[in-house]
SEVOGU-399337 format. One record per residue: residue number from 1; residue in one letter; x, y, z negated of N, C-alpha, C, O in turn. Coordinates in steps of 0.02 Angstrom, whole numbers, plus 50000, padded with zeros to 5 digits. Each point is the difference from the previous one (the first is absolute). Example, Ala and Ser with C-alpha at 12.3 -4.5 7.8 and 13.67 -1.06 7.14 Angstrom:
BEGIN
ATOM   i aa  n.xx  n.yy  n.zz ca.xx ca.yy ca.zz  c.xx  c.yy  c.zz  o.xx  o.yy  o.zz
ATOM   1  A 50660 49716 49610 49955 50059 50000 50045 50060 50000 50052 49999 49967
ATOM   2  S 49930 50054 50069 50042 50059 49997 49961 50055 49963 50025 50055 49992
This chain:
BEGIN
ATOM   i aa  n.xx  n.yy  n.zz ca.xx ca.yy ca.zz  c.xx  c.yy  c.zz  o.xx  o.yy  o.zz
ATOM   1  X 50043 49941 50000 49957 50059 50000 50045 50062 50000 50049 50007 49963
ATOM   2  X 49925 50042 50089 50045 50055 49988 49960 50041 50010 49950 49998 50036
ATOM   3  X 50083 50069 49912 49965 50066 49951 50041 50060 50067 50055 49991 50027
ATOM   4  X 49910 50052 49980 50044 50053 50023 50002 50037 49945 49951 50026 49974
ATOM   5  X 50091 49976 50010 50011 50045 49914 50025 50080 50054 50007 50007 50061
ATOM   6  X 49999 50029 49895 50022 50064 49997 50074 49997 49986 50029 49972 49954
ATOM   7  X 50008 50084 50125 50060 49984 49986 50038 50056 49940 49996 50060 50009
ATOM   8  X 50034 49914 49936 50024 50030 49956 50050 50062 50032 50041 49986 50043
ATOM   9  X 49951 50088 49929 50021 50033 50014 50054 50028 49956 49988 49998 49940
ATOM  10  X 50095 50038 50087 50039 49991 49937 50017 50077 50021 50008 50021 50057
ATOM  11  X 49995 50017 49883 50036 50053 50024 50074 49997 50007 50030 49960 49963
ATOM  12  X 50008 50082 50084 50056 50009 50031 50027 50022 49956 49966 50034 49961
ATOM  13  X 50118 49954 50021 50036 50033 49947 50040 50039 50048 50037 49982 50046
ATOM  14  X 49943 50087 49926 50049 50052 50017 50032 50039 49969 49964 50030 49960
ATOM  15  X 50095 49986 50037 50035 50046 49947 49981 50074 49993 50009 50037 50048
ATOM  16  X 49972 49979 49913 49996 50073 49981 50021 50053 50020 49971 50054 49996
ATOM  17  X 50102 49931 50035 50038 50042 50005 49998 50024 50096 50030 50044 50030
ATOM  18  X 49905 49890 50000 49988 50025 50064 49970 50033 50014 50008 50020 50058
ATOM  19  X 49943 50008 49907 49952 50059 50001 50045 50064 50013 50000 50044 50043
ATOM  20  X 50041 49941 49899 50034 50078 50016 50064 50018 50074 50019 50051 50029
ATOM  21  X 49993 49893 49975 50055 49980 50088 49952 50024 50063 50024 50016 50054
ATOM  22  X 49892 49985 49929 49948 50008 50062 50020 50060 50009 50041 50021 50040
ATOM  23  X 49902 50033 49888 50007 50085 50006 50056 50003 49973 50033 49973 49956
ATOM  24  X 49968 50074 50088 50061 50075 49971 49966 50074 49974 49999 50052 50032
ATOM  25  X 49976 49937 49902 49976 50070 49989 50060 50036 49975 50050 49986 49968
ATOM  26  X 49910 50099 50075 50061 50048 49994 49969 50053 49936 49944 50025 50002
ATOM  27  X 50089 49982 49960 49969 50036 49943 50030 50071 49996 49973 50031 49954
ATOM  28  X 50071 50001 50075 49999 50043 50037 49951 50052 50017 49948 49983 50028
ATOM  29  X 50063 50071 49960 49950 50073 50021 49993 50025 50085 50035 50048 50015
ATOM  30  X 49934 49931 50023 50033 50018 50073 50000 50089 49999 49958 50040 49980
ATOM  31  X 50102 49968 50049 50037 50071 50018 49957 50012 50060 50005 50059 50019
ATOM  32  X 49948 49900 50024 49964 50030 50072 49929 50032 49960 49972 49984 49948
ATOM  33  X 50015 50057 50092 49933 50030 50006 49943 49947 50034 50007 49959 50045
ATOM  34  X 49918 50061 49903 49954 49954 50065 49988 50016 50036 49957 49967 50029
ATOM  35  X 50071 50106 50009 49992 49995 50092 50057 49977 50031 49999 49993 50062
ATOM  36  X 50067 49990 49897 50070 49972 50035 49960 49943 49981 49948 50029 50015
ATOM  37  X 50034 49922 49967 49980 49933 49976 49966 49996 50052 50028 49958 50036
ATOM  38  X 49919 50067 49994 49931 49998 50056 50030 50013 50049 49971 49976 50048
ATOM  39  X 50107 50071 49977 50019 50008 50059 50048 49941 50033 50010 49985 50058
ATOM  40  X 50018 49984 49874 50021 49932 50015 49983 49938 50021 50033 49956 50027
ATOM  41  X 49887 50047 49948 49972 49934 50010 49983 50007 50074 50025 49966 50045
ATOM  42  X 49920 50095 49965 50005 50027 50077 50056 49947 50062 49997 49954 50040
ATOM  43  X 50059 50109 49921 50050 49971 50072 50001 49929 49975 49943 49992 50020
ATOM  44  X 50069 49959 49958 50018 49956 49995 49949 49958 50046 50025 49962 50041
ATOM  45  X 49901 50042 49952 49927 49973 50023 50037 50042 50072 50022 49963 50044
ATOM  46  X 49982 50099 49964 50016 50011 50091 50039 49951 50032 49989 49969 50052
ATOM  47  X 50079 50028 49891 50050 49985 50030 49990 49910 50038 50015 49968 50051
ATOM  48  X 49951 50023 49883 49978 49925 50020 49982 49978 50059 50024 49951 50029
ATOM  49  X 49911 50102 50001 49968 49984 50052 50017 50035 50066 49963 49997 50050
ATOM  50  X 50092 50034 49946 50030 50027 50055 50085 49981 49997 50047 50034 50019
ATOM  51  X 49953 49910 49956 50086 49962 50023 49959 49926 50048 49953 49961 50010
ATOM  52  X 50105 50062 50002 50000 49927 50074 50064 49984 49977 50037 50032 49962
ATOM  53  X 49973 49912 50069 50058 49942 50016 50048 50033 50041 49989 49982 50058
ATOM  54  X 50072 50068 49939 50047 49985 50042 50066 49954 50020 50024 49965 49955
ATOM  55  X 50004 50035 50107 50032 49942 50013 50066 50024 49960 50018 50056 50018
ATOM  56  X 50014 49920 49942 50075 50004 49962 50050 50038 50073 50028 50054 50008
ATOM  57  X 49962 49891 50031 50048 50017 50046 49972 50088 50064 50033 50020 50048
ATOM  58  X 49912 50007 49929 49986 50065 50030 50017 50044 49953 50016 50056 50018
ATOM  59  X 49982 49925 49909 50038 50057 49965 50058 50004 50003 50030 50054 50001
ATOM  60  X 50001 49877 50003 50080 50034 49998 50008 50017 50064 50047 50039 50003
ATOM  61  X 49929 49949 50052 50022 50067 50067 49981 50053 49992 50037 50039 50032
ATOM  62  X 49916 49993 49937 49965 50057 49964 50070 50031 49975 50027 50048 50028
ATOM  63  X 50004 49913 49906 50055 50060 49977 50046 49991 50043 50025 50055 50012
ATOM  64  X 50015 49876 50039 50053 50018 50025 49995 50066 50035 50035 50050 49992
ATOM  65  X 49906 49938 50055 50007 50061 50060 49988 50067 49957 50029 50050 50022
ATOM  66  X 49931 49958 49917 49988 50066 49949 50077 50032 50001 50012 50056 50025
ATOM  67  X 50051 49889 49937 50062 50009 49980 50031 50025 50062 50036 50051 49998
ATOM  68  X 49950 49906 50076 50051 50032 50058 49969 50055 50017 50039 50043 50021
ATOM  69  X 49897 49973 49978 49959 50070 50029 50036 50060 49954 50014 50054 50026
ATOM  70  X 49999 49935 49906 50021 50035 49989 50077 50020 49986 50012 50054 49972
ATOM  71  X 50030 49911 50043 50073 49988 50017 50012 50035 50080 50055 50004 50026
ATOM  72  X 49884 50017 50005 50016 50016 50091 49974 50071 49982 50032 50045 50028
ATOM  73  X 49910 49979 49926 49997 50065 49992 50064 50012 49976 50035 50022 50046
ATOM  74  X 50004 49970 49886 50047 50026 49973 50060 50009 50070 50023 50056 50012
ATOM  75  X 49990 49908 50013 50055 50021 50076 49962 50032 50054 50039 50014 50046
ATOM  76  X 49909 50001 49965 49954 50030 50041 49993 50087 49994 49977 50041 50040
ATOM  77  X 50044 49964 49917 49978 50085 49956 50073 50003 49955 50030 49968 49958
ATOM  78  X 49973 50095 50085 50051 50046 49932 49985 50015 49924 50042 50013 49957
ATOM  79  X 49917 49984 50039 49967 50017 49914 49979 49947 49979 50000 49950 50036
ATOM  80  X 49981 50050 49909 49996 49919 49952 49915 50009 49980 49971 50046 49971
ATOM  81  X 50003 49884 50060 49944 49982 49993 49977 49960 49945 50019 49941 50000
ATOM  82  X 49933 50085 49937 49979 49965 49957 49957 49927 50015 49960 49997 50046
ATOM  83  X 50052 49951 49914 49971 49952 50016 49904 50023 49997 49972 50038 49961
ATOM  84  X 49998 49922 50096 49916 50014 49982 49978 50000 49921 50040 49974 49961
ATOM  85  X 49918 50046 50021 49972 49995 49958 49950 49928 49992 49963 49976 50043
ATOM  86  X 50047 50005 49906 49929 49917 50014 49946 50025 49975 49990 50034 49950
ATOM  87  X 49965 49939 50105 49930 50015 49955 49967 49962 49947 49992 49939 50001
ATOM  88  X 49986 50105 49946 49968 49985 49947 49920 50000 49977 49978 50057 49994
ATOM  89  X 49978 49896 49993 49949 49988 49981 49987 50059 49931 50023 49995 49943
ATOM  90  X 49934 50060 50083 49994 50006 49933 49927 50045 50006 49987 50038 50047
ATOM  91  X 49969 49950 49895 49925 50033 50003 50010 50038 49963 50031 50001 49947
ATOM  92  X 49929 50052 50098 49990 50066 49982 49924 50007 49978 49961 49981 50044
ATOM  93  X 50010 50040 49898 49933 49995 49972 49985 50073 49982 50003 50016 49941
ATOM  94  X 49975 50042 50121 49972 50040 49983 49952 50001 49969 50007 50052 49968
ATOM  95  X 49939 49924 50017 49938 49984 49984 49976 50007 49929 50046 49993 49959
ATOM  96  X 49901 50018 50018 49995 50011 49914 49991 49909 49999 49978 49970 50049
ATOM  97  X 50045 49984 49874 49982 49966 49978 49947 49975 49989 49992 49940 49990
ATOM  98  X 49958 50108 50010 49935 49969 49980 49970 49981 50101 49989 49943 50021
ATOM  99  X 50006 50105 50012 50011 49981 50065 50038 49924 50044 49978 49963 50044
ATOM 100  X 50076 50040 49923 50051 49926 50004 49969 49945 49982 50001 49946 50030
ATOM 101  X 49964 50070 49908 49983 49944 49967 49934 49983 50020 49974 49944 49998
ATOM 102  X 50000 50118 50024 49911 49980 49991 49952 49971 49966 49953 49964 50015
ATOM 103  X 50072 50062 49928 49975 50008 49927 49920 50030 50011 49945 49975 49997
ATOM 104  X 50078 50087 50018 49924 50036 50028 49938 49951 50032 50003 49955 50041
ATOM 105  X 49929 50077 49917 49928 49954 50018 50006 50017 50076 50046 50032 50025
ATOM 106  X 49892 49937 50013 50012 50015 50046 49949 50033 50020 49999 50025 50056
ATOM 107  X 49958 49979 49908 49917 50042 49996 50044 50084 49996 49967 50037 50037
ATOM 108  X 50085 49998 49938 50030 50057 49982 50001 50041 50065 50022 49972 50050
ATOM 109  X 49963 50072 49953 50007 50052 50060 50075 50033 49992 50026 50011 49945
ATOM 110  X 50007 50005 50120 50079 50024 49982 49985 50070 49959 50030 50014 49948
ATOM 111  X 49921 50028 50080 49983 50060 49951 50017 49993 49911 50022 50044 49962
ATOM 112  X 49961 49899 50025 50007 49986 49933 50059 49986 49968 50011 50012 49941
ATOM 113  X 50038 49955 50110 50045 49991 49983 50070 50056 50003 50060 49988 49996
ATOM 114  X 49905 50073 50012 50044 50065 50017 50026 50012 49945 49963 49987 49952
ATOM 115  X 50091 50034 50035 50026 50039 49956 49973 50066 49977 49955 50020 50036
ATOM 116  X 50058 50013 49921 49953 50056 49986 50049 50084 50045 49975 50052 50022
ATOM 117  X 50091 49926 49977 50038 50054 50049 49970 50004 50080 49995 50051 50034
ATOM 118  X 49986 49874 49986 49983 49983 50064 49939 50026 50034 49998 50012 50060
ATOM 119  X 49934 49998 49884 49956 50016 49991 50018 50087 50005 50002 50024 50057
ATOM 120  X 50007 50009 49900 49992 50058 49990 50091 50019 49977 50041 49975 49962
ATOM 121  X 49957 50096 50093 50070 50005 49992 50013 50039 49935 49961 50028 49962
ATOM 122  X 50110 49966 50038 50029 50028 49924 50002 50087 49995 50021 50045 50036
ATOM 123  X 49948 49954 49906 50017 50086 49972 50055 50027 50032 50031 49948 50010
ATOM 124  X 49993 50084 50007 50072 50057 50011 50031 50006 49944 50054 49977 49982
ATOM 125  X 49893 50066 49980 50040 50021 49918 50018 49936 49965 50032 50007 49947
ATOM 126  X 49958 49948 50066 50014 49945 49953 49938 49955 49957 49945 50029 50000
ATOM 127  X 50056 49930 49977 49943 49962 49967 49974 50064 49941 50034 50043 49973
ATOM 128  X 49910 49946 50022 49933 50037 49933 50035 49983 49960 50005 49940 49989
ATOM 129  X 50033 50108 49974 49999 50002 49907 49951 50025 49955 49971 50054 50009
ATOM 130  X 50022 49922 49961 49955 50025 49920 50053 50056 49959 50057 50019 50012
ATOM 131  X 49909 49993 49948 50027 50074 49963 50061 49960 49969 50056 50012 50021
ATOM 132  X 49934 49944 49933 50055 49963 49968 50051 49996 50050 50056 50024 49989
ATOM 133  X 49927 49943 50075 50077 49973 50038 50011 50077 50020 50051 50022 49973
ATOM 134  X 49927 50010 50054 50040 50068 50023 50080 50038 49961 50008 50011 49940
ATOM 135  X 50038 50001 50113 50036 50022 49965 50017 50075 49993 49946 50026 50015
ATOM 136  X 50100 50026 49969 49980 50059 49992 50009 50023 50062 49975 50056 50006
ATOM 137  X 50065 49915 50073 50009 50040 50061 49904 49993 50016 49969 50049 50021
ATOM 138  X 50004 49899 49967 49924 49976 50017 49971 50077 49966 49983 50048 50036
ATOM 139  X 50015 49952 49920 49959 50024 49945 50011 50097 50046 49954 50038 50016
ATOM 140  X 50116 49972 49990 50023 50060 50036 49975 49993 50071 49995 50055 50028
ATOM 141  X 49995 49911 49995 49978 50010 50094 49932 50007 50003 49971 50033 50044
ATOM 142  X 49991 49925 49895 49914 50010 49998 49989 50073 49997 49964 50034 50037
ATOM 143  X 50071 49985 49913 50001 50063 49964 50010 50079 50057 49971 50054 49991
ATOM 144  X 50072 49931 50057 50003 50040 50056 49966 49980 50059 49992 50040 50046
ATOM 145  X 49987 49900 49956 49936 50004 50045 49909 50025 49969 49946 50016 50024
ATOM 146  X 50082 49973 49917 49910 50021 49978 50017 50094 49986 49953 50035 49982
ATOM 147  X 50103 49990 50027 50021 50054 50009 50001 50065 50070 49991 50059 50013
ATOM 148  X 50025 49880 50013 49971 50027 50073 49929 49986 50002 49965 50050 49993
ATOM 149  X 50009 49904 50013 49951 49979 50027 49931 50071 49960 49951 50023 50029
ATOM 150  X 50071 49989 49907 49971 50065 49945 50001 50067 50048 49952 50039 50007
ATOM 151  X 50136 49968 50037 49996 50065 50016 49953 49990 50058 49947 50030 50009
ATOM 152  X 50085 49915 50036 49945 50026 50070 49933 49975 49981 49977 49951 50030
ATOM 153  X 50000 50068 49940 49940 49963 49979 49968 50086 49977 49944 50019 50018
ATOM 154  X 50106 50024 49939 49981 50065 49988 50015 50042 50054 49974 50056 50000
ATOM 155  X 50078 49923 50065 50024 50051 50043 49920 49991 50052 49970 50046 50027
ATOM 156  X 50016 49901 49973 49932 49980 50038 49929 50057 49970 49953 50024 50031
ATOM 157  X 50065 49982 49912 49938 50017 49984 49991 50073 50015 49952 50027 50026
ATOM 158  X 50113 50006 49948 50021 50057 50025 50005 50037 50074 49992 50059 50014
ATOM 159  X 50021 49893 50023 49972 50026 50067 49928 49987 50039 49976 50028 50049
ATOM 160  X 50000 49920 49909 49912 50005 50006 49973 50079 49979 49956 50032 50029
ATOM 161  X 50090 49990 49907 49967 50067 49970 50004 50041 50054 49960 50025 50039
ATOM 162  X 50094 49975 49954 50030 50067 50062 49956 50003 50083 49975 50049 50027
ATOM 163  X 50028 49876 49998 49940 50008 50058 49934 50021 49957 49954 50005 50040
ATOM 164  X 50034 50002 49924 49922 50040 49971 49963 50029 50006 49944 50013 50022
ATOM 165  X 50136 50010 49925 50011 50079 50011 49992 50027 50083 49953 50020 50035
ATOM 166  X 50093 49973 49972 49997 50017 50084 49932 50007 50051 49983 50040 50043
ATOM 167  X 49988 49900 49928 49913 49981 50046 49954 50053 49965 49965 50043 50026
ATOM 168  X 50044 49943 49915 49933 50059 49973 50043 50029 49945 50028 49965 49958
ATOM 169  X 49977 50110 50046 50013 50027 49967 49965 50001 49930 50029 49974 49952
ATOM 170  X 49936 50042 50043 49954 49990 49926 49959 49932 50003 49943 50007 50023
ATOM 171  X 50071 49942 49961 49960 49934 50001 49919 50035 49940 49982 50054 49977
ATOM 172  X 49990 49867 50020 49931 50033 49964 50016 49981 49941 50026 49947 49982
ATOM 173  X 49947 50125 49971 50003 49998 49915 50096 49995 49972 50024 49999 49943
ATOM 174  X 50004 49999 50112 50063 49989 49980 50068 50046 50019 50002 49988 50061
ATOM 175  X 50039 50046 49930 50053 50068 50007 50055 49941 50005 50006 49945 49975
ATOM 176  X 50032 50094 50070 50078 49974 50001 50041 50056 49948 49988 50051 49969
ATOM 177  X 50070 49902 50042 50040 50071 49938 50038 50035 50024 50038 50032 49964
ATOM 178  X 49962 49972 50105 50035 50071 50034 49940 50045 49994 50016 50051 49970
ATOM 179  X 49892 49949 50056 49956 50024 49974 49978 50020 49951 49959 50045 49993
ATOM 180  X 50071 49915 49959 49948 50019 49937 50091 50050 49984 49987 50054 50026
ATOM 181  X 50050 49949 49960 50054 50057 49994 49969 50068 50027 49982 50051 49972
ATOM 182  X 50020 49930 50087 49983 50072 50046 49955 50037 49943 50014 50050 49966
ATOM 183  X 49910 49900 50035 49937 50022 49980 50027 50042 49937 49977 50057 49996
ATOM 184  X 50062 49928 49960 50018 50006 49930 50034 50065 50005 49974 50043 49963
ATOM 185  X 50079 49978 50073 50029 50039 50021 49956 50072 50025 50009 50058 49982
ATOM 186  X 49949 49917 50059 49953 50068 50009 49963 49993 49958 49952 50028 50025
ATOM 187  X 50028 49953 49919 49948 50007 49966 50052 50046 49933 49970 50040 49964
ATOM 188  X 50086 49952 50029 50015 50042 49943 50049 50052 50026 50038 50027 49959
ATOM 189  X 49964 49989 50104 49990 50058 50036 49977 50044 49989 50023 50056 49985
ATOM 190  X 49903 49916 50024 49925 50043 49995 49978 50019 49931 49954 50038 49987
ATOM 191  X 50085 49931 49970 49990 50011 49939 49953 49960 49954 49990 50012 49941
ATOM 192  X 49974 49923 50107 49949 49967 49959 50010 49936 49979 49962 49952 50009
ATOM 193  X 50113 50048 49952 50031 49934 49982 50078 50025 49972 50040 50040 50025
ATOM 194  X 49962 49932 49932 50075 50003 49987 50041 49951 49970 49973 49953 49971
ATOM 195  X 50099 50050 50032 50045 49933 50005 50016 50001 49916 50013 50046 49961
ATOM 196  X 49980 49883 50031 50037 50002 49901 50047 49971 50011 49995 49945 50027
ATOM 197  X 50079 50087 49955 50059 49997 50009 50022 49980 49933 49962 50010 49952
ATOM 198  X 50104 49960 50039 50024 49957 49973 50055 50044 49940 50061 50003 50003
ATOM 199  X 49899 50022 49953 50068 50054 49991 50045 49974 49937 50011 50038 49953
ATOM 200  X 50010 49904 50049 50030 49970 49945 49966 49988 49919 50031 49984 49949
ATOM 201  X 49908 50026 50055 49974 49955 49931 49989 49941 49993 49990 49985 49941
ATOM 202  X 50007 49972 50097 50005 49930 49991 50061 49987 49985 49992 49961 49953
ATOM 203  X 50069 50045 50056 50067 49968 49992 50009 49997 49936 49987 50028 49947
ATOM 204  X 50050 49917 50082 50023 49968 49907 50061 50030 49975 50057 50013 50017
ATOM 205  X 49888 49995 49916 50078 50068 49963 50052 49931 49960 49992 49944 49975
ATOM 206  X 50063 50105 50042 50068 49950 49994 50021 50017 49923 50030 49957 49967
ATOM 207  X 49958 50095 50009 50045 50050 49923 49946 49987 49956 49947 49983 50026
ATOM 208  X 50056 50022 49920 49941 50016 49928 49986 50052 50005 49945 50023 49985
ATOM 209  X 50119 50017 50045 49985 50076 49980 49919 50024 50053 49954 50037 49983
ATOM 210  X 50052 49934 50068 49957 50026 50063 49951 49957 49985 49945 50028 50010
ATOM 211  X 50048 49901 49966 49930 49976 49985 49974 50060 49934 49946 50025 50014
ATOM 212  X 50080 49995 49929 49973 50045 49966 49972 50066 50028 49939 50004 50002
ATOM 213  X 50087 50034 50014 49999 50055 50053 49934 49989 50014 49954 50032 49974
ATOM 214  X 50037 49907 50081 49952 49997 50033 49923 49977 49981 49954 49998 50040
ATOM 215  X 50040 49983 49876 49968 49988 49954 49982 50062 49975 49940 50012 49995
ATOM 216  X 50110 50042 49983 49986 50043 49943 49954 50059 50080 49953 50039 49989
ATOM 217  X 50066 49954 50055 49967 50033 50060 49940 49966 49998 49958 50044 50002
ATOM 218  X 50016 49904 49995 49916 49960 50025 49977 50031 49924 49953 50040 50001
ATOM 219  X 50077 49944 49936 49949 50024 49946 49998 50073 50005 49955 50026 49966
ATOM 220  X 50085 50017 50069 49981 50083 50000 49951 50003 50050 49953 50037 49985
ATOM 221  X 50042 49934 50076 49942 49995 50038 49935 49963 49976 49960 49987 50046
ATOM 222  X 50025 49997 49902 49957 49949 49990 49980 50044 49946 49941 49985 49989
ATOM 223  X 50077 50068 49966 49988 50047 49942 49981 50051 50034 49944 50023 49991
ATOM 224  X 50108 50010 50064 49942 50065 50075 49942 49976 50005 49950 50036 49999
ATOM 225  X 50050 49906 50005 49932 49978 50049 49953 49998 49970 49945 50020 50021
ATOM 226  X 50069 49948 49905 49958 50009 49921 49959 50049 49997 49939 49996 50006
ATOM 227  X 50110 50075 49979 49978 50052 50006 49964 50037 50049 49963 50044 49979
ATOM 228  X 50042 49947 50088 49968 50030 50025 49938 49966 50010 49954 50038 50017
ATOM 229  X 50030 49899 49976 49920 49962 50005 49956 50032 49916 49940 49992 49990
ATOM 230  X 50101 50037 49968 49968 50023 49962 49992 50075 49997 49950 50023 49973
ATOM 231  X 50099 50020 50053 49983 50097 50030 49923 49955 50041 49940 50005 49988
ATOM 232  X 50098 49954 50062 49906 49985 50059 49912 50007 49960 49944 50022 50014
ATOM 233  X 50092 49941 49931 49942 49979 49957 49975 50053 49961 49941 50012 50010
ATOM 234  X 50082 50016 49957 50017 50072 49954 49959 50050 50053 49944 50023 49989
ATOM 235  X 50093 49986 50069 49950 50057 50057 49935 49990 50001 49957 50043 49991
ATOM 236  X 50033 49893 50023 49932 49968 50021 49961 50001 49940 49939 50000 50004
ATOM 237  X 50098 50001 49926 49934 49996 49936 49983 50076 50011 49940 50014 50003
ATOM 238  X 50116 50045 50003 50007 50064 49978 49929 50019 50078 49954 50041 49998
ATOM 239  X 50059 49926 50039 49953 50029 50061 49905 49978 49988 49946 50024 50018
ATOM 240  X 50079 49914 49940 49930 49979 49996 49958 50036 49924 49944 49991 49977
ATOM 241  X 50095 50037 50006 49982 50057 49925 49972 50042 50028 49941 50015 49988
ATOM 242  X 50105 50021 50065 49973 50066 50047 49940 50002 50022 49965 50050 49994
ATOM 243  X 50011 49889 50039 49948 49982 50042 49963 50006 49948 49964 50050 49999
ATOM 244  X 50032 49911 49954 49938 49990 49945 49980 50076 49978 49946 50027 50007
ATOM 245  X 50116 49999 49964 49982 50067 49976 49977 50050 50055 50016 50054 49975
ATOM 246  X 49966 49955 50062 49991 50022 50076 49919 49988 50000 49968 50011 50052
């Protein structure tokens, strides 16, 4: 009688020490950038699919005749010819990263993806400060533009006056002041107006001596004045006696 049994399975003895003979981990910080990392893999995937097979024996006629071509310039020409230059594989990535990568949704309109300089161009004077960031040349240039901007702002208004003037001599309910002078002028001419002139009583007395002076003078005018509101009064009782007795 025969069983098909199950064939016993054994695990393989392997040493420990083959795991680590497989990888080679590098523990190491890499010194490349991840766009030198991404420009490498690149060429490498190009390079892959754009090498072909050449024949051993077409390269080396490649450099012999390279070496005699240039052994027949050097006796060919009086002046000394640098060897060619070889050409070199190398990418050039104008492009923004996020573009490269195409990271970007694809629902996004490029409008959106503008920069904010790209959009709307830059100030002249420089970016908007707040009062805090300003410094004192800031603080001085505001200061002579809101300076000007004050005068012609009054030189404007001033020659609005002056065409006014000019259109209507006397506007309505209202005198200019070359007019209203004149007016003033003939009127105390004529004698029916006169000017109050400035004849030094307001000024500020500088001495004790002249603030007194000018004290003991107001109480002698203020004792005249006494007296004569009472002679006024005195006439007027003495006149109204007359009358009665009359």
């Amino acid at each position: 009688q025969a069983w098909d049994d199950v064939v016993r399975k054994e695990k393989p003895k392997e040493d420990a020490f083959e795991y680590k003979k497989r990888l080679t981990l590098d523990h190491e910080k890499s010194k490349l950038s991840l766009a030198e990392i991404y420009e490498q893999e690149y060429i490498k995937l190009s390079q892959q699919k754009t090498e072909e097979e050449e024949n051993p024996e077409h390269v080396a006629i490649q450099k012999m005749m390279d070496a005699l071509f240039l052994k027949l310039d050097a006796l060919s020409n009086f002046h000394f010819i640098p060897k060619p230059p070889v050409p070199e594989i190398k990418v050039v990535s104008n492009l923004p990263a996020i573009t490269m990568e195409e990271v970007a949704p694809v629902s996004v309109s490029d409008a959106a993806l503008l920069a904010p300089e790209e959009v709307k161009e830059k100030n002249k004077a420089g970016d908007i400060k707040t009062a805090a960031e300003k410094t004192a040349t800031d603080k001085k240039r505001e200061r002579r533009k809101k300076k000007l901007r004050k005068h012609m702002k009054l030189k404007e208004k001033e020659k609005r006056r002056r065409l006014l003037e000019k259109s209507s001599a006397q506007p309505a309910g209202k005198l200019s002041k070359a007019s209203a002078s004149e007016q003033l002028r003939q009127l105390t001419r004529a004698g029916k107006a006169s000017l109050l002139k400035d004849e030094g009583k307001d000024r500020a007395l500088k001495s004790s001596q002249a603030f007194f002076s000018k004290l003991q003078d107001q109480v002698k005018m203020h004792i005249s004045d006494a007296k004569k509101t009472e002679k006024k009064k005195k006439q007027r009782q003495d006149l109204s006696v007359h009358k009665l007795k009359l």
